[in-house]
Structure formats: C-alpha cells, structure tokens
C-alpha positions in Angstrom: -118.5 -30.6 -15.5 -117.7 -30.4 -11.6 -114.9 -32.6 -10.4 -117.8 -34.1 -7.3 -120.3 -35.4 -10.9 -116.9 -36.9 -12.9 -116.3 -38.9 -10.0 -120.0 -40.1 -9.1 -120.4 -41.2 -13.1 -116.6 -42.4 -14.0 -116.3 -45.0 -16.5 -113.2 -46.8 -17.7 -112.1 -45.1 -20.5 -113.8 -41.5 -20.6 -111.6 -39.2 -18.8 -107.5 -38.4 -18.0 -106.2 -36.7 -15.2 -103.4 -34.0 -16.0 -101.1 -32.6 -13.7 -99.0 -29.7 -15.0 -95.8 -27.8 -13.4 -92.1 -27.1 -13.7 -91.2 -29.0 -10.9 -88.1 -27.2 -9.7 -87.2 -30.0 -8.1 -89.8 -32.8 -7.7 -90.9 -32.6 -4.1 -92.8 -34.6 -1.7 -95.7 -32.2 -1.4 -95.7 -32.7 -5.3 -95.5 -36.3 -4.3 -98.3 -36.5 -1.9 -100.1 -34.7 -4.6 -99.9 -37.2 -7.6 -100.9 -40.2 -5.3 -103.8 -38.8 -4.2 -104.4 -38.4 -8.2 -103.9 -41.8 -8.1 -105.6 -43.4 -5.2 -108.4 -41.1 -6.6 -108.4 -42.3 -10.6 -105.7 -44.8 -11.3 -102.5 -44.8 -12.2 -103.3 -45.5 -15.8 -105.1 -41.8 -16.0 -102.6 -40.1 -14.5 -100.0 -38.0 -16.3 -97.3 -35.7 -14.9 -97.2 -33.1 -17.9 -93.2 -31.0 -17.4 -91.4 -28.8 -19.2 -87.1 -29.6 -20.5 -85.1 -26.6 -20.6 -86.3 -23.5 -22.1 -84.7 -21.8 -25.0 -83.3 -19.1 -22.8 -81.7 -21.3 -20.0 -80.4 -24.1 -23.2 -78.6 -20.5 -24.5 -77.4 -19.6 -20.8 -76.1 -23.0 -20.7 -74.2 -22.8 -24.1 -72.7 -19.7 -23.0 -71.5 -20.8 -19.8 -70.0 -24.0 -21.2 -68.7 -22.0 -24.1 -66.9 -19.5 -21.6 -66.0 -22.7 -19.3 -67.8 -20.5 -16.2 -68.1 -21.4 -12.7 -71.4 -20.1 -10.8 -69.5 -17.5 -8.2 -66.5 -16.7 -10.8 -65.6 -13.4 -11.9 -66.8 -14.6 -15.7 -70.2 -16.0 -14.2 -70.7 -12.3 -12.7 -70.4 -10.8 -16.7 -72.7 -13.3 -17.6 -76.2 -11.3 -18.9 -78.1 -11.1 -15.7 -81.4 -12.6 -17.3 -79.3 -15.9 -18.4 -78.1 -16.2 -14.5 -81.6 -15.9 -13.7 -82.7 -17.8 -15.9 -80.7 -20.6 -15.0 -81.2 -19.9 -11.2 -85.2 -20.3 -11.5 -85.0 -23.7 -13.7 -81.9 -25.4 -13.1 -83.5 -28.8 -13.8 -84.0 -30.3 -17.3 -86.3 -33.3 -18.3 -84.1 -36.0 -17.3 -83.1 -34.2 -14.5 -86.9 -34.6 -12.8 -87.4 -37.6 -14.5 -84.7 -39.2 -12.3 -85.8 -37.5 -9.3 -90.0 -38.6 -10.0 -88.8 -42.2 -10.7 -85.4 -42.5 -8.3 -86.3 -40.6 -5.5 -90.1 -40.5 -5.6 -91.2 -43.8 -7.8 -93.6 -42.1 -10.3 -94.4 -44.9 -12.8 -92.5 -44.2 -15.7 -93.1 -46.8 -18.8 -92.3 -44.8 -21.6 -89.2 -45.9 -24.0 -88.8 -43.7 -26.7 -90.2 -47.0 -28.9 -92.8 -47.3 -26.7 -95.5 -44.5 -26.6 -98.4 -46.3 -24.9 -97.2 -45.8 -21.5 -96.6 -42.5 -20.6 -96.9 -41.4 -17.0 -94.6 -38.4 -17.1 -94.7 -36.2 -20.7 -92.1 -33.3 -21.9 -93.8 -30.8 -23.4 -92.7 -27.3 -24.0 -95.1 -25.5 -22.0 -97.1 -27.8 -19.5 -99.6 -24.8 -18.9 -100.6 -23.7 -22.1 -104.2 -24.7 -23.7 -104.2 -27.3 -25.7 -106.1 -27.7 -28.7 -106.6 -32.1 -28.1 -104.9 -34.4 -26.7 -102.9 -35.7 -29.3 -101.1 -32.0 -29.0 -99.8 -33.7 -25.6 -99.1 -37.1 -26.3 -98.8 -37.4 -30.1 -100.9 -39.9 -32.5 -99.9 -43.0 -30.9 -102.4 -43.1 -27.8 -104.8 -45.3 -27.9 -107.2 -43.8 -25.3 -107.2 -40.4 -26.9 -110.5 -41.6 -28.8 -112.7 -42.5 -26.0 -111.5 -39.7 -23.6 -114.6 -37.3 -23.0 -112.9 -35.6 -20.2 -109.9 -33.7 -19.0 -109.1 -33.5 -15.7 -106.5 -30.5 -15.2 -104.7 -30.6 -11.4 -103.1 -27.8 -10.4 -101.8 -26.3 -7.0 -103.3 -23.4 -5.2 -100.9 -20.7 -6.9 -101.5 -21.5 -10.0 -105.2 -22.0 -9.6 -106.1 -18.4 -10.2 -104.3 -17.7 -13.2 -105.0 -20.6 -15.1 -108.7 -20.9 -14.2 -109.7 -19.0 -17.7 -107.1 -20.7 -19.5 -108.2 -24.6 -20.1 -110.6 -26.0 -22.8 -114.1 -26.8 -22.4 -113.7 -30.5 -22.4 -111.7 -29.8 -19.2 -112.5 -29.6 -15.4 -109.4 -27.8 -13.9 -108.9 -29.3 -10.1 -107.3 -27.7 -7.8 -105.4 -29.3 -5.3 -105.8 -28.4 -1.5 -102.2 -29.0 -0.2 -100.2 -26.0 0.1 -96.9 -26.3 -1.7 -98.5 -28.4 -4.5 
C-alpha cells in the first residue's frame, strides 16, 4: 500500500501511524517531525514508539553506582570500555525523554499506568524490531487494535535503508524527508 493511496482512501479507524527511534535526546527536528504526523493523520493515530535503558547500560549503571564513580575519575577510566560506551550512546531512559517530549516539546502524553487507552508515547524494548500485531506494542487493552487495517511506520532517512525489509505486510514504512529526523 503506498503512503500517496492510504491518504486519498483514509477512514476513521483503519490505520495507525508509528514512529520509532531512540531519541537520544528528543530534538526539534524530531519535533517538526511528529507534527507533521499529526497535521497529516491526527493526533489520536500517532504514537511515538522508544526504547528505556538497555540491559547493558541498566548493568553499566549498577556498576557505576555500585563503585560510586564519577564520569572523568580514575575508577570511571577502569570501567569496561563497552559499559562507558554504552552509557555514552544512550544516556537517556524512558522517563528521561518522556519529560523532554512532554516538558520541553509538548507531545501529548495521556497514558497513566491505569489508563492504557491513551497512549501517544510507548516503551518498548526495541522500537525497530518487527512486530508480529499490534497488541505486541500496546498490549490487549486498545480498543482500536481491531479495526486497524494499516500500519503506517515513519522513520528518518538513516534508518530508512536498513529497515525497509524489516516491517510486516500490513505496514507502509514512510520515510520522513527532513534530515536529522
């Protein structure tokens, strides 16, 4: 399904718009990116899919606290080098761009941990990988997931390539045309 014949034959309920990344940090091309998702198909269809901290960087973290390390001390220095780079290339968790989205750059954010039907911005463990349904994404409690028909994947121009081959068939991967996205 081309992106050009989704948006000539849209209908209320068939289709969700999915926009993937790690966000290290949050920033206003990413910004300018999501309200054109918006303008484009609602704020209702659009959902900022992000990763928390990774196994490796919640064990760098551990360590360091453990240890009581300063980035730049002597102790920091022993640290395994792929924990400091680790840490160094996602230094933000969830709640971390979660406050940034919402504070600095006022994604919608409804969701309450009692309150599933709102979800603009998701955690899940790895925002690029396939997904089987949409229920792997945002659990049994959304209401829309029936009447969806379409997925609507936007990604920025470097991750285009690589993740062309890698979405389902119910999908239409998007890419977006501002550099930095």
């Amino acid at each position: 399904m081309l992106y050009s014949v989704l948006l000539e034959n849209k209908r209320a309920n068939d289709y969700v718009v999915l926009y993937p990344g790690r966000f290290q940090p949050f920033h206003y091309g990413h910004k300018s990116s999501y309200d054109h998702l918006v303008d484009e198909f609602g704020s209702d269809k659009v959902f900022i899919i992000t990763a928390g901290f990774s196994k490796a960087v919640q064990t760098a973290q551990q360590k360091l606290k453990a240890a009581k390390l300063v980035h730049g001390t002597a102790g920091y220095s022993q640290l395994a080098k792929g924990h400091q780079e680790q840490l160094a290339k996602n230094p933000m968790g969830f709640d971390d761009k979660l406050e940034v989205m919402t504070g600095v750059h006022g994604v919608r954010h409804d969701h309450t941990p009692e309150d599933n039907e709102k979800l603009n911005v998701v955690h899940k463990s790895n925002p690029y990988q396939p997904f089987q349904n949409l229920t792997d994404i945002f659990g049994e409690q959304a209401d829309f997931i029936s009447t969806t028909k379409a997925v609507i994947i936007a990604i920025g121009e470097k991750d285009f390539g690589r993740l062309q081959n890698s979405v389902g068939s119910r999908s239409t991967l998007l890419q977006l045309e501002n550099p930095g996205q």
